[in-house]
N, C-alpha and C positions, 0 to 999 in steps of 0.2 A: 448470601447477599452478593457476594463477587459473582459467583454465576450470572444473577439478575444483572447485575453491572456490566458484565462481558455481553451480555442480550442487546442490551440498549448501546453500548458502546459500537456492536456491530451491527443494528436497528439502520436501515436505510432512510427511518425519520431522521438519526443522528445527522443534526444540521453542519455538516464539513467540506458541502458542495460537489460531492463525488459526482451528483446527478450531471452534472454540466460536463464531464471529461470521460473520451471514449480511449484513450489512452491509443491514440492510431488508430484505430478501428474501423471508424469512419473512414480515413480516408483507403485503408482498406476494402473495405465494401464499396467506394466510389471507382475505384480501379481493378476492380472486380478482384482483387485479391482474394477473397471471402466472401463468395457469395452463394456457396451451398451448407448446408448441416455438417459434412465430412469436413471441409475447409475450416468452419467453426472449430469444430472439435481438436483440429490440429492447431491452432490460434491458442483456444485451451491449452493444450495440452504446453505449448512454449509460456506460457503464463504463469503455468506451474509448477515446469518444470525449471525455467532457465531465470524468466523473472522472480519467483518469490525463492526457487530453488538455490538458485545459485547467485542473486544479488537481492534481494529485500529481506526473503530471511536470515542471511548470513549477517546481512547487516543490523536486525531486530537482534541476532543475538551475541552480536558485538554490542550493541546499544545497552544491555540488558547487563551484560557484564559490567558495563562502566557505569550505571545507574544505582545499582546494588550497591558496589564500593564508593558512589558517591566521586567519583574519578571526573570533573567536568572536562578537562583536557582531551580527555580520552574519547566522551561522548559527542562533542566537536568535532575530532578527526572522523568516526565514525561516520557523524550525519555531510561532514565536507567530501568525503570521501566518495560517498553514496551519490551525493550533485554531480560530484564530476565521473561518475561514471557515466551520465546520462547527457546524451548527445543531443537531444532535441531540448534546444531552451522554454519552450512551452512545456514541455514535463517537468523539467525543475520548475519552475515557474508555481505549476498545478501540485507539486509536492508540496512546495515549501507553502503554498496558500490553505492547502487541506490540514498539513499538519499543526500551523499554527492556530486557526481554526478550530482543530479538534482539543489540542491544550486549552486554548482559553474557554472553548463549551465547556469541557469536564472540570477545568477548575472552578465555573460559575453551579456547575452540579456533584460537583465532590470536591469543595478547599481543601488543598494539600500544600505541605511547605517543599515536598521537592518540586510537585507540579509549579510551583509558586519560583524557585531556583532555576527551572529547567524554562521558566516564559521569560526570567529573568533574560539568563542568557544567549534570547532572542534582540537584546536592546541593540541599538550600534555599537560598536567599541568604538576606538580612538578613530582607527583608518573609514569608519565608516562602512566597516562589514559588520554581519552579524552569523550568526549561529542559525541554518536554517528556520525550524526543527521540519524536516522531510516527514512525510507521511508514515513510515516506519519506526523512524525515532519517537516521533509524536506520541503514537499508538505502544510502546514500547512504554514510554513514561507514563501514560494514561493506565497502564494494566500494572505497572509495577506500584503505582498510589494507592492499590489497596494492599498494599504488607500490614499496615494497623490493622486493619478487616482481619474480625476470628478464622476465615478462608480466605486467605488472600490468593489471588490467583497465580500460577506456576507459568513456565516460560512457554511449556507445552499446549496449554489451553489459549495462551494470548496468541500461537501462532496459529493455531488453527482455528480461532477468529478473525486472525487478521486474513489466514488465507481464503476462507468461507466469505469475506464482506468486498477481497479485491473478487475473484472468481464470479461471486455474484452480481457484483457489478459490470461485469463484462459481459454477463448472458442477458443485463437489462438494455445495457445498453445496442446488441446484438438486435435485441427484438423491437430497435425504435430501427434499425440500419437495414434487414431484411426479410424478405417475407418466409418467417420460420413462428410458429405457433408457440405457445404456449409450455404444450405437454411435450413439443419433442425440445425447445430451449432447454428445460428441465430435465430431460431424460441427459443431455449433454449434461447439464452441468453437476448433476449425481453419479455419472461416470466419469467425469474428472475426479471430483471429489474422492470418491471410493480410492483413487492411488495416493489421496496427499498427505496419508498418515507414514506413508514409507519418506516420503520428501522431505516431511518434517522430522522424520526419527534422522535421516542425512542431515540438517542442519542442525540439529539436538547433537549429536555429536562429532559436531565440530569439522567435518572431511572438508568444507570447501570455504575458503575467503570469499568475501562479497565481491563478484567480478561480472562481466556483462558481454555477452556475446548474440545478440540476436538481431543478426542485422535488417531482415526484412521489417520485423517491429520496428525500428528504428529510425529506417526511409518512411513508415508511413507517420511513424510521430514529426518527422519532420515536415512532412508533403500537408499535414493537415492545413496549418494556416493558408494552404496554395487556392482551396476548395474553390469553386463560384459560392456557394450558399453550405452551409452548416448547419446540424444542431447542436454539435457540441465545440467546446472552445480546446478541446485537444483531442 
């Protein structure tokens, strides 16, 4: 059952609005940043390496730690932490819209009482801030709701759904931004994939803090809102 759950959880039908956010991309391929299959590939490759490598999954398993111990303190710092590493406020923005998003879907499709503590924690407080939950933490607390489940699913498998559903969204979104087919989209993004169990085996044990260095990604997460015309809203 958690298999099936991890399917739909990472299902592109899963209503969380990923389809609207090229995460830079676009503006990317409007500045010709990215506009051949090799360019792509190196896009990927910082995606998965630097983005999920060395800040989203360091951050899924900080998240993951403070979720288990039930630590809310903890998983605050983590998901505050994770916002301010990111420079472009339309990505915060599109995190904390996707992740909350994805908690209240799965709590309308699997009622759980942490998922239930974890939306809590989304209310305002006194100052009028709140608790993202960013896209990782979200997705973090969505896979950790099946511990009752006779399989509930491990940290390993939730990362590499989490990294299988960002990856695939960026070769969808690739293929609305330039003229690249189908079968070679695909052939990219099975050659990413093929390295990201060694990526994940580096955040499984623990070598790197959640940190952020990529700065070309970065100018273009910024440059998007500048566009004339978009399709997407980051």
């Amino acid at each position: 059952m958690s298999l099936f759950a991890l399917l739909h959880l990472c299902d592109s039908l899963f209503p969380i609005g990923s389809f609207a956010y090229s995460d830079g991309l676009e503006s990317a391929t409007a500045g010709r940043l990215v506009e051949t299959p090799q360019a792509l590939a190196a896009w990927l490759d910082v995606c998965l390496d630097e983005t999920i490598g060395r800040t989203e999954g360091p951050a899924m398993h900080a998240a993951w730690a403070a979720l288990k111990a039930r630590n809310w303190a903890a998983l605050v710092t983590v998901d505050e932490e994770l916002t301010a590493l990111r420079p472009s406020s339309t990505i915060r923005a599109a995190g904390r819209s996707m992740g909350i998003r994805l908690l209240k879907t799965w709590q309308a499709v699997h009622p759980d009482s942490l998922l239930e503590k974890v939306l809590a924690l989304s209310q305002p407080d006194t100052r009028g801030t709140r608790f993202g939950p960013t896209l990782p933490t979200a997705f973090a607390a969505a896979c950790m709701s099946t511990s009752s489940w006779n399989e509930p699913l491990d940290l390993r498998r939730a990362l590499s759904g989490y990294t299988y559903t960002r990856l695939a969204a960026t070769v969808s979104a690739a293929m609305r931004l330039m003229p690249i087919g189908q079968t070679e989209a695909h052939q990219l993004l099975g050659r990413t994939l093929a390295r990201a169990s060694s990526t994940i085996d580096d955040v499984l044990a623990g070598r790197v803090e959640a940190e952020s260095f990529t700065p070309a990604l970065d100018v273009a997460q910024m440059a998007q809102v500048h566009l004339p015309s978009r399709l997407f809203r980051s």
